[in-house]
NUDOKOL-219076 format. One record per residue: residue number from 0; residue in three letters; y, x, z of N, C-alpha, C in turn. Coordinates in Angstrom, 1 decimal. Atoms other than C-alpha are relative to their C-alpha. Layout:
BEGIN
<pt NUM; ALA; <Y; X; Z>; <Y; X; Z>; <Y; X; Z>>
...
***
This chain:
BEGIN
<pt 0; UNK; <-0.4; 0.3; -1.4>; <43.1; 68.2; 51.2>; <-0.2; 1.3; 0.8>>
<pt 1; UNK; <-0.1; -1.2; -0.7>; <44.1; 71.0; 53.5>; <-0.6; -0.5; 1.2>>
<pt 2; UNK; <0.4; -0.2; -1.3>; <41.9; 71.2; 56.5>; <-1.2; 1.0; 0.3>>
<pt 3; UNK; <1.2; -1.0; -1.2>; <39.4; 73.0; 59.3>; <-0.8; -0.7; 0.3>>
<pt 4; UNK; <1.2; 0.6; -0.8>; <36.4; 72.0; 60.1>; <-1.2; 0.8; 0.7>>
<pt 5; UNK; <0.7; -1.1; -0.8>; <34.7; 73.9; 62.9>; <-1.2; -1.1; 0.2>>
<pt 6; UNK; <1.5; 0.4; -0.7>; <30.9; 73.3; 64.0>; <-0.9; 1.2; 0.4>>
<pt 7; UNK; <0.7; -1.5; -0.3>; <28.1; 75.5; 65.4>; <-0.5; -0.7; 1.5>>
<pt 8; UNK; <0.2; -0.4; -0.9>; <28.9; 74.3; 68.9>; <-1.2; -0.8; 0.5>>
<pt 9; UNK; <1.5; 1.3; -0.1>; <25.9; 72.2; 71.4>; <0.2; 0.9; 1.3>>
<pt 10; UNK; <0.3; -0.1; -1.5>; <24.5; 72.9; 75.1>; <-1.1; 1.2; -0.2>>
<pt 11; UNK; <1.0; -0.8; 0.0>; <22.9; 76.0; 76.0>; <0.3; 1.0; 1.7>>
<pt 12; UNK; <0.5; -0.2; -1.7>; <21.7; 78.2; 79.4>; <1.0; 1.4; -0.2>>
<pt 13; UNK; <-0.8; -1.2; -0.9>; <23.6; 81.3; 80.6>; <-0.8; 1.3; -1.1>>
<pt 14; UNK; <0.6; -1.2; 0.5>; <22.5; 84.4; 78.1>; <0.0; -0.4; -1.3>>
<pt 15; UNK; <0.5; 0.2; 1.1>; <21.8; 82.4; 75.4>; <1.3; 0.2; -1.6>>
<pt 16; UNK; <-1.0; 0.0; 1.4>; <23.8; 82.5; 71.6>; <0.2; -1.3; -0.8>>
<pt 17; UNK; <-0.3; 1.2; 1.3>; <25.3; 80.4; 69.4>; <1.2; 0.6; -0.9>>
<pt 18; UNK; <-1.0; -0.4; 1.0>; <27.3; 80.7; 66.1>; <1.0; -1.0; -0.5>>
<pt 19; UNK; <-0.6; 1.4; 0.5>; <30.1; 78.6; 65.2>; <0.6; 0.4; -1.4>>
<pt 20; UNK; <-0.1; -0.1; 1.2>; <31.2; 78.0; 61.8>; <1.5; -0.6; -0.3>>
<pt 21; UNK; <-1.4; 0.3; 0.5>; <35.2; 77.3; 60.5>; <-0.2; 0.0; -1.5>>
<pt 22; UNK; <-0.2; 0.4; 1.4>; <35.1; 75.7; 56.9>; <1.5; -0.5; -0.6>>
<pt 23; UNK; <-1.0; 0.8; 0.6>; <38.1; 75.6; 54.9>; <0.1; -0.7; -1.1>>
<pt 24; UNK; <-0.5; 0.4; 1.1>; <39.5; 73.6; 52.6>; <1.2; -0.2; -0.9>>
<pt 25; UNK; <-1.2; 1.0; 0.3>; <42.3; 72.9; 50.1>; <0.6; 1.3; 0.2>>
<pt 26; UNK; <-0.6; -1.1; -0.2>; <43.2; 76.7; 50.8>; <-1.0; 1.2; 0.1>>
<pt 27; UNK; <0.9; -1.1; -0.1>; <41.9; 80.1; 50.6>; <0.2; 0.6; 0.8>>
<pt 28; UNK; <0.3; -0.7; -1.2>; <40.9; 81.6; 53.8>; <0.4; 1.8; 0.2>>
<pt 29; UNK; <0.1; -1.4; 0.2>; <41.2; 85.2; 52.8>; <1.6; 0.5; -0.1>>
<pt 30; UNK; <-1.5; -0.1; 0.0>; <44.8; 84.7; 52.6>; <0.6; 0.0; 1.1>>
<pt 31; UNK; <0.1; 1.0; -1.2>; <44.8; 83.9; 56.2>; <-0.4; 1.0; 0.9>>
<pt 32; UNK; <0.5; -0.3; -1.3>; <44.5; 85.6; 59.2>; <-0.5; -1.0; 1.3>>
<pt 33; UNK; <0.5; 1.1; -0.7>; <42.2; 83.6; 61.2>; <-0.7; 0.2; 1.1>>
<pt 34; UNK; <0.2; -0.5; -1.2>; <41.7; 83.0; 64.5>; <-1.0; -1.0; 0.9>>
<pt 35; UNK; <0.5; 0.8; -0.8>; <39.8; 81.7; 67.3>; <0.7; -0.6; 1.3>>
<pt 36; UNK; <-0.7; -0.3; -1.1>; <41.2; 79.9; 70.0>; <-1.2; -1.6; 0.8>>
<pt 37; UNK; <0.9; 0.9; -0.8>; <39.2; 77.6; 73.1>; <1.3; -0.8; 0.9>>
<pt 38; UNK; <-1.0; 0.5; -0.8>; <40.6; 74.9; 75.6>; <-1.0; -0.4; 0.5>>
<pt 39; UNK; <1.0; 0.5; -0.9>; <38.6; 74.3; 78.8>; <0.4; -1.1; 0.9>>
<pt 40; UNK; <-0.7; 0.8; -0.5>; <39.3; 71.2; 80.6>; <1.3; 0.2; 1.0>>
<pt 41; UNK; <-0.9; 0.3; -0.7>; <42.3; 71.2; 82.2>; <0.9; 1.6; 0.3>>
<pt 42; UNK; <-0.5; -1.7; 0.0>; <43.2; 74.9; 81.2>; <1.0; -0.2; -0.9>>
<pt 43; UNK; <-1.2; 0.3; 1.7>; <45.8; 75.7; 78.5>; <-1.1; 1.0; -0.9>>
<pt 44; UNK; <0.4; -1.2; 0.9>; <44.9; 77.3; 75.1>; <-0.2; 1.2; 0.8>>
<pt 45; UNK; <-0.6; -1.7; 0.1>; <43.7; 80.8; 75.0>; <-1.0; 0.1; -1.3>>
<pt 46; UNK; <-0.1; -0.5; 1.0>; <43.4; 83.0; 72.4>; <-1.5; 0.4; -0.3>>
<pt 47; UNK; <1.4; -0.7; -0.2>; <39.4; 84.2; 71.9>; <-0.1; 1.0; -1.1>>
<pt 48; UNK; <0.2; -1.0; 0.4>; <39.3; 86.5; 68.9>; <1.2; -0.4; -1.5>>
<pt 49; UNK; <-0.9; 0.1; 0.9>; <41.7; 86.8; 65.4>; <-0.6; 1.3; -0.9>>
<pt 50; UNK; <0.1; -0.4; 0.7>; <40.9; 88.6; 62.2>; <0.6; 0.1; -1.2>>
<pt 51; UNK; <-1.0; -0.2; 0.8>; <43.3; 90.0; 60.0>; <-0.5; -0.6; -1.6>>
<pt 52; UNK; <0.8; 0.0; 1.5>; <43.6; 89.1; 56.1>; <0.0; 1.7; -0.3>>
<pt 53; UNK; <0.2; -1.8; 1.1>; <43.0; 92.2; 53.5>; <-0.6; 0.5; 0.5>>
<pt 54; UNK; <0.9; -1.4; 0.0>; <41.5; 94.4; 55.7>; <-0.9; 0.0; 1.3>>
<pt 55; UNK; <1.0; 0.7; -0.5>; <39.8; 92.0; 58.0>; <-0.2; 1.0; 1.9>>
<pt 56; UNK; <0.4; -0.6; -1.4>; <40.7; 93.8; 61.6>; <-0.3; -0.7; 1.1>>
<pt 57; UNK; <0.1; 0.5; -1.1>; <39.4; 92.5; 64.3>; <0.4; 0.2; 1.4>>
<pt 58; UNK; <-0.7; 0.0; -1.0>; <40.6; 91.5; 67.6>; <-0.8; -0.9; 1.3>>
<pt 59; UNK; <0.8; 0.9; -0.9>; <39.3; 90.1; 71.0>; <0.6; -0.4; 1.5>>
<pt 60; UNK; <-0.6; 0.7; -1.7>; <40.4; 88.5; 74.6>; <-1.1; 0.9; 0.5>>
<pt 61; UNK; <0.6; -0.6; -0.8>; <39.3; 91.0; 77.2>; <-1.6; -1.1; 0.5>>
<pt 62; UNK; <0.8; 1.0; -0.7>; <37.2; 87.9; 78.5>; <-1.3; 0.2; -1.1>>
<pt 63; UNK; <1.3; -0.3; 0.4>; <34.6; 88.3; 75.9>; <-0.3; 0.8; -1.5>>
<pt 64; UNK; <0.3; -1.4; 0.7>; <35.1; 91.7; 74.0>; <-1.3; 0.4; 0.7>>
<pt 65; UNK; <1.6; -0.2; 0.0>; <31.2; 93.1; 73.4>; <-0.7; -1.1; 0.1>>
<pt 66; UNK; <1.2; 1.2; 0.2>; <29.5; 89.6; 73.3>; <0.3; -0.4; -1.0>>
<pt 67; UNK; <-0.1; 0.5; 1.3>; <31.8; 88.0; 70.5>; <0.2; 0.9; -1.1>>
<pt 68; UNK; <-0.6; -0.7; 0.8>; <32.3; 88.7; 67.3>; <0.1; -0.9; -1.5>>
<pt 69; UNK; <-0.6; 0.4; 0.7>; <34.4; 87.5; 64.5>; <-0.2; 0.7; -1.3>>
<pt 70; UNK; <0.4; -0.7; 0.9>; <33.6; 87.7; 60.8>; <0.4; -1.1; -1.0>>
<pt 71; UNK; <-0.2; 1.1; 0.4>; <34.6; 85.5; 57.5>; <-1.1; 0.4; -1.3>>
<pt 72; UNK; <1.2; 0.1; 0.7>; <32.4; 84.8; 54.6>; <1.0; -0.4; -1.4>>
<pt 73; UNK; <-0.5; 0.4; 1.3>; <34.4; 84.8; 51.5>; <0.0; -0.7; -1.0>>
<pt 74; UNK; <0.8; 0.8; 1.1>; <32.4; 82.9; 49.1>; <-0.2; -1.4; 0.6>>
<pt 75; UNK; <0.2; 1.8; -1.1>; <31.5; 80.2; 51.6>; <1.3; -0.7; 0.8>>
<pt 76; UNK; <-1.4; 0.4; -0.6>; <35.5; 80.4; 52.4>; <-0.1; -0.5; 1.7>>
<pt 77; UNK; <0.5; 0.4; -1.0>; <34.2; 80.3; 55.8>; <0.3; 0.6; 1.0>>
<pt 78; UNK; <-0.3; -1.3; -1.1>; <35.1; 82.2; 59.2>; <-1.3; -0.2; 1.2>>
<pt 79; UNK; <1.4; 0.7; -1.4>; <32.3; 82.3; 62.1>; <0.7; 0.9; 1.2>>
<pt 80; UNK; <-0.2; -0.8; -0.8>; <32.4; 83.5; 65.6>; <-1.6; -0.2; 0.5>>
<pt 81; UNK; <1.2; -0.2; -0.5>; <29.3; 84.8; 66.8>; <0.2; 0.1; 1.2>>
<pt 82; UNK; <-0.4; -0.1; -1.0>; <28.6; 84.2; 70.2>; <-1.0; 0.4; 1.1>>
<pt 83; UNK; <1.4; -0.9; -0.6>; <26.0; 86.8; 72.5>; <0.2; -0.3; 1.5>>
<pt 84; UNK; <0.0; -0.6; -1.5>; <25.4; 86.7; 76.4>; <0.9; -1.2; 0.4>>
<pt 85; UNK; <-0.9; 0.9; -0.6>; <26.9; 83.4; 76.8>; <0.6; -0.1; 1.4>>
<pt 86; UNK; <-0.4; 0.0; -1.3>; <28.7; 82.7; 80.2>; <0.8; -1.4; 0.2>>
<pt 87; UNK; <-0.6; 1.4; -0.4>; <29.4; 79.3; 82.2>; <1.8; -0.1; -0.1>>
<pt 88; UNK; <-1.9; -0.5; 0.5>; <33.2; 80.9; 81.4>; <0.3; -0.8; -1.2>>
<pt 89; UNK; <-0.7; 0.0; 1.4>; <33.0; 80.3; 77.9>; <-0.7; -1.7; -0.1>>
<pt 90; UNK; <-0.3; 1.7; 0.5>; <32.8; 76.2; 78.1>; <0.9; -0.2; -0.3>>
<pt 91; UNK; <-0.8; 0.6; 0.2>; <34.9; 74.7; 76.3>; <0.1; -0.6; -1.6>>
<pt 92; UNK; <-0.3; 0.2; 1.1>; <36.2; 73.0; 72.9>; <0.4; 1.2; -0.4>>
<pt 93; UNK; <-0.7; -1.1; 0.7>; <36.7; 75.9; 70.4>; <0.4; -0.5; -1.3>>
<pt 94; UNK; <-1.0; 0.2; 1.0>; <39.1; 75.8; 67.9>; <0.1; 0.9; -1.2>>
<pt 95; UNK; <-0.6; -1.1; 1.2>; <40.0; 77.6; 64.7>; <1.5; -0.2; -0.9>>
<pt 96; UNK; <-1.1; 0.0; 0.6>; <43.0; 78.5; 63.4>; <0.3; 0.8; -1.2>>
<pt 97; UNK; <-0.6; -1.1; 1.5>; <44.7; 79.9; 59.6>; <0.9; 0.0; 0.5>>
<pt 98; UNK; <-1.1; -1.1; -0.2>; <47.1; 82.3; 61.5>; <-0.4; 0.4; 1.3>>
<pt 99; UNK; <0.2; -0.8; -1.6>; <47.1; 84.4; 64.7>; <0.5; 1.3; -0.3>>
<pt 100; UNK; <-0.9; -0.8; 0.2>; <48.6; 87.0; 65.6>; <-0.4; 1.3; 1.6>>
<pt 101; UNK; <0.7; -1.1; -1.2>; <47.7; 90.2; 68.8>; <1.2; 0.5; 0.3>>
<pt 102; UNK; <-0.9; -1.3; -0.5>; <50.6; 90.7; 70.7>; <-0.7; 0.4; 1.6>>
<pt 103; UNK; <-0.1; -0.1; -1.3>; <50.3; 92.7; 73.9>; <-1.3; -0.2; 0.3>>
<pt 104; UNK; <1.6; -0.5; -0.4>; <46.2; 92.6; 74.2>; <0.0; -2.0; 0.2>>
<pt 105; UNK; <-0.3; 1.2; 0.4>; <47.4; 88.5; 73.5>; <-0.7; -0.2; -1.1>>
<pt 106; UNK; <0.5; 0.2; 1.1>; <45.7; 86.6; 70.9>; <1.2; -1.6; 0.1>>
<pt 107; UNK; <-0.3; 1.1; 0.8>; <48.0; 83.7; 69.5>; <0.0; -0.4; -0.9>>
<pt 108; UNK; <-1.1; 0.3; 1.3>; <49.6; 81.6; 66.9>; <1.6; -0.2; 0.3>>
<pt 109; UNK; <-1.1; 0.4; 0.4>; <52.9; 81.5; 65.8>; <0.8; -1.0; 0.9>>
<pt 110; UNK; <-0.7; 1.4; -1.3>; <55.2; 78.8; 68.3>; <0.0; -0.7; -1.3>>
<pt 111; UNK; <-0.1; 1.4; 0.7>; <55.5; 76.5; 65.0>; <-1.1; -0.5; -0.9>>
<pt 112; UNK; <1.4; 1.1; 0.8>; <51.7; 76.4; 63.8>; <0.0; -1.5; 0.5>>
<pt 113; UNK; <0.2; 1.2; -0.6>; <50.6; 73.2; 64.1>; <-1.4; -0.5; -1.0>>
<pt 114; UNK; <1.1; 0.5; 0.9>; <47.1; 72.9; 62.0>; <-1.2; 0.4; 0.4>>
<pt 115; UNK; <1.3; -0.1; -0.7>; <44.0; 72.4; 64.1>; <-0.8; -0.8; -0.9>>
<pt 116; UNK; <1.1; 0.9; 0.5>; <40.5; 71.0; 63.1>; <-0.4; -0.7; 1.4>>
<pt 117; UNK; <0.3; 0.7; -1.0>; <38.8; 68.9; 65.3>; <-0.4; 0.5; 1.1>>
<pt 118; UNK; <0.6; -0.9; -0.9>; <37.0; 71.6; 67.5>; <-1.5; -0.4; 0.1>>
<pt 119; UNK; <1.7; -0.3; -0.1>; <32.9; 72.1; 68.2>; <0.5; 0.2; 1.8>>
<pt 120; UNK; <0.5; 0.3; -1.2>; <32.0; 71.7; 72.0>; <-0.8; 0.9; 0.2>>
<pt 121; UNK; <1.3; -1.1; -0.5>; <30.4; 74.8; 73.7>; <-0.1; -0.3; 1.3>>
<pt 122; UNK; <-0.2; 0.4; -1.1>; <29.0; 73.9; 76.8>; <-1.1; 0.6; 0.4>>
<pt 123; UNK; <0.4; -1.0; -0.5>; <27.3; 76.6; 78.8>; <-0.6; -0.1; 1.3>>
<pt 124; UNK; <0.3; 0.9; -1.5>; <25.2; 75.3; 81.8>; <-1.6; 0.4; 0.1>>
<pt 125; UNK; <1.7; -0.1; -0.1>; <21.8; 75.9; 83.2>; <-0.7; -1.2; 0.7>>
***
């Protein structure tokens, strides 16, 4: 069975970290340019970071280039985003995606992805 399954996220105060975790299945991740993407109530998608396959480049949303950072685990078929210096900004459901793409200082997917996990809950509050 092909799917995502993100976790990591939970409630935490203004500075603090957390790491979220993207497990796939039913597919090899490394094949995959894999991305992060968040949705805060009543916001649209956005893009938060994307990491190439093969040669694993990374990429970031101005919003929180130097705090995050994006990395995958090969063996554990796993992608994480590490997440430093939290900010009441970065609430929301985050997502992960197998594809994304950097146009324009943009982080997307594709207009005809359509293969989400359920998402992990970061909620950022003092």
């Amino acid at each position: 069975q092909v799917q995502l399954v993100e976790s990591g996220g939970g409630l935490v105060q203004p500075g603090d970290s957390l790491r979220l975790s993207c497990a796939a299945s039913g597919f090899t991740l490394d094949d995959y340019a894999m991305g992060w993407f968040r949705q805060a109530p009543g916001k649209e998608r956005e893009g938060v970071s994307c990491i190439s396959d093969s040669v694993n480049i990374t990429y970031y949303a101005d919003s929180v280039k130097g705090r995050f950072t994006i990395s995958r685990d090969s063996a554990k078929n796993t992608v994480y985003l590490q997440m430093n210096s939290l900010k009441p900004e970065d609430t929301a459901v985050y997502y992960c995606a197998a594809d994304c793409r950097y146009i324009e200082t943009t982080i997307d997917v594709p207009p005809s992805y359509d293969f989400w996990g359920q998402g992990t809950q970061v909620t950022v509050s003092s």
